[in-house]
C-alpha positions as CSV (number, residue, x, y, z in Angstrom):
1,X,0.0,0.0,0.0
2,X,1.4,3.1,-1.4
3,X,1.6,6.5,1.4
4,X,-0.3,9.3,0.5
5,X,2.3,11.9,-0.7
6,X,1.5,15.5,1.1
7,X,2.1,19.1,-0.6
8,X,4.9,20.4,0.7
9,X,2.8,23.4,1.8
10,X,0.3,21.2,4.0
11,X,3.7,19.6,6.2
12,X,3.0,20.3,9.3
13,X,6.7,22.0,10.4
14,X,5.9,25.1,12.4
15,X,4.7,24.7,16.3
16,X,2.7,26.7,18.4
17,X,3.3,27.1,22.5
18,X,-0.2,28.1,24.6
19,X,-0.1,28.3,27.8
20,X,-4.0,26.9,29.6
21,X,-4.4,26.5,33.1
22,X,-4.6,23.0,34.6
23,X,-8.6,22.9,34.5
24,X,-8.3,24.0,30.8
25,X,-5.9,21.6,30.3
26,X,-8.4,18.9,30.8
27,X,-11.3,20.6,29.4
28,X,-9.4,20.3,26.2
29,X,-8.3,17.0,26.6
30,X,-11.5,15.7,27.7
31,X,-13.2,17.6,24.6
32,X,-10.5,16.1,22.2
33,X,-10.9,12.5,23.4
34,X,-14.7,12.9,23.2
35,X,-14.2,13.6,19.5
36,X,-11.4,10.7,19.0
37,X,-8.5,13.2,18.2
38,X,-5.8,14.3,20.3
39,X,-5.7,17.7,21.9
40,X,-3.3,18.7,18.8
41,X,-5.8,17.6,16.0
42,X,-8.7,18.8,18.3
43,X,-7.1,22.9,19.3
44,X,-6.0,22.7,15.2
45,X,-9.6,22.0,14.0
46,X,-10.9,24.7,16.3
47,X,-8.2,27.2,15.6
48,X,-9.5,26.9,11.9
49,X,-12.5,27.5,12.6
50,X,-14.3,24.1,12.1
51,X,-16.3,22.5,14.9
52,X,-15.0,18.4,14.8
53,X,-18.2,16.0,15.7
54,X,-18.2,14.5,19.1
55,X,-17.9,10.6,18.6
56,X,-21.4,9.2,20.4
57,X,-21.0,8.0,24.2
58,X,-22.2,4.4,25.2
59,X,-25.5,5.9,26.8
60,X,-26.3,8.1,23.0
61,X,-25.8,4.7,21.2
62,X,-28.2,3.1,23.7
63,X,-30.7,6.1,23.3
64,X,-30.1,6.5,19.6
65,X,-31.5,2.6,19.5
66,X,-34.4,3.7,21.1
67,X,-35.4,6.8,18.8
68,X,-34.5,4.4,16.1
69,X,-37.5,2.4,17.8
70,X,-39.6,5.7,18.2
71,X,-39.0,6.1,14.5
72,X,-40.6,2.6,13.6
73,X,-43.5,3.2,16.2
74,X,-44.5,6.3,14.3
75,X,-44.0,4.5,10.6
76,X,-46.4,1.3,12.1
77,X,-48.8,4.4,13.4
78,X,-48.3,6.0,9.8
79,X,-48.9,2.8,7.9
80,X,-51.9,1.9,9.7
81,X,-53.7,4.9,9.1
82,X,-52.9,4.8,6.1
83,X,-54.2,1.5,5.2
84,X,-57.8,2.6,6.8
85,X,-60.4,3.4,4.3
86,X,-61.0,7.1,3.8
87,X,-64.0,6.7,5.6
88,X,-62.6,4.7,8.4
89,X,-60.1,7.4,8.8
90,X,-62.4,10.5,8.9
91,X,-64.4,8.6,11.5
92,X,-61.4,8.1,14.0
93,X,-60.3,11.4,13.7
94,X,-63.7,12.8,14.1
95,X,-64.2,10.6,17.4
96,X,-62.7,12.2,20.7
97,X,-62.0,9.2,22.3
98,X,-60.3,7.3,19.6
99,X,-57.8,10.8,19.4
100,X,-57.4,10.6,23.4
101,X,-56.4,7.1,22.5
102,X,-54.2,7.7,19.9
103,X,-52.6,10.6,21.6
104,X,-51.7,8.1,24.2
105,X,-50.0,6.1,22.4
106,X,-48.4,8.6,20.1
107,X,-47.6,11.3,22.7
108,X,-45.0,9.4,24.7
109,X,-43.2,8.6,21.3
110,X,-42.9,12.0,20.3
111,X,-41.8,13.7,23.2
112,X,-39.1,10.3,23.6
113,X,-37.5,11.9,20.2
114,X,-37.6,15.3,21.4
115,X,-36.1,14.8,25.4
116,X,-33.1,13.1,23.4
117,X,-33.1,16.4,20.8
118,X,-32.5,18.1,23.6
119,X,-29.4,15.8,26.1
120,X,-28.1,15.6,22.7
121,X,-27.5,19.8,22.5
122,X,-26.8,20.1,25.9
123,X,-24.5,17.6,26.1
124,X,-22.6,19.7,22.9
125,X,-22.9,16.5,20.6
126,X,-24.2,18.3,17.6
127,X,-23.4,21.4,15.5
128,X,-24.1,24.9,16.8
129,X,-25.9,25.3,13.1
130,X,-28.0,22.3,14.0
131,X,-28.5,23.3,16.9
132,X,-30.1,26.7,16.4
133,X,-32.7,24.8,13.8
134,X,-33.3,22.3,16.8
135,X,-34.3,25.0,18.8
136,X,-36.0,27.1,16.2
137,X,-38.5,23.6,16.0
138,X,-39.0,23.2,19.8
139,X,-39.9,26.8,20.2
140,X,-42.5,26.9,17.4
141,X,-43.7,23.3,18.9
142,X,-44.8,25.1,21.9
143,X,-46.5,27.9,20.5
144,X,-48.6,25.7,18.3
């Protein structure tokens, strides 16, 4: 397997000295690790201005399964209404209780997706870009 031969202009030959205090110090380690780079890679990345992903913690990959369940809840939901007959349809939504009922069962699903929306921002595992639309969403969903 052949190397990858690098520009002469992208050699990385000149160094930089910070100085951080000890609790920065491990801040920036601890953010580094959490994105699977060394400090190095990770204070570069920043210092140019790019914001690297945070790599997804055991308890994300745990939840992420279960929004990945939420997801197929709401399909099966989707699909069954969707196979009722147009008449069937307007007749459930028309009935109260059979919305209470639904509600029920959709409600918890929903607001699953949206409680992990939100550990995921505050825990600083997704862009700030994203973030802002995230937000944008959960405002407008609790106005309407």
């Amino acid at each position: 397997m052949q190397k990858k031969k690098i520009d002469e202009e992208d050699l990385r030959t000149e160094t930089m000295t910070i100085k951080v205090s000890p609790k920065e110090k491990v801040e920036i380690k601890a953010n580094a690790e959490s994105c699977g780079m060394t400090p190095s890679e990770f204070l570069r990345h920043r210092g140019r201005n790019y914001e690297p992903k945070m790599t997804v913690t055991i308890e994300e990959r745990r939840l992420l399964q279960n929004l990945d369940g939420c997801r197929s809840d709401m399909v099966h939901f989707a699909n069954a209404i969707g196979a009722m007959k147009s008449e069937d349809r307007i007749r459930m939504f028309r009935s109260v209780p059979n919305m209470l009922k639904w509600y029920k069962e959709v409600y918890p699903i929903a607001d699953a997706v949206k409680e992990f929306i939100i550990s995921v921002m505050e825990g600083g595992r997704i862009t700030s870009r994203t973030r802002k639309s995230i937000k944008k969403l959960l405002t407008d969903d609790r106005k309407g």
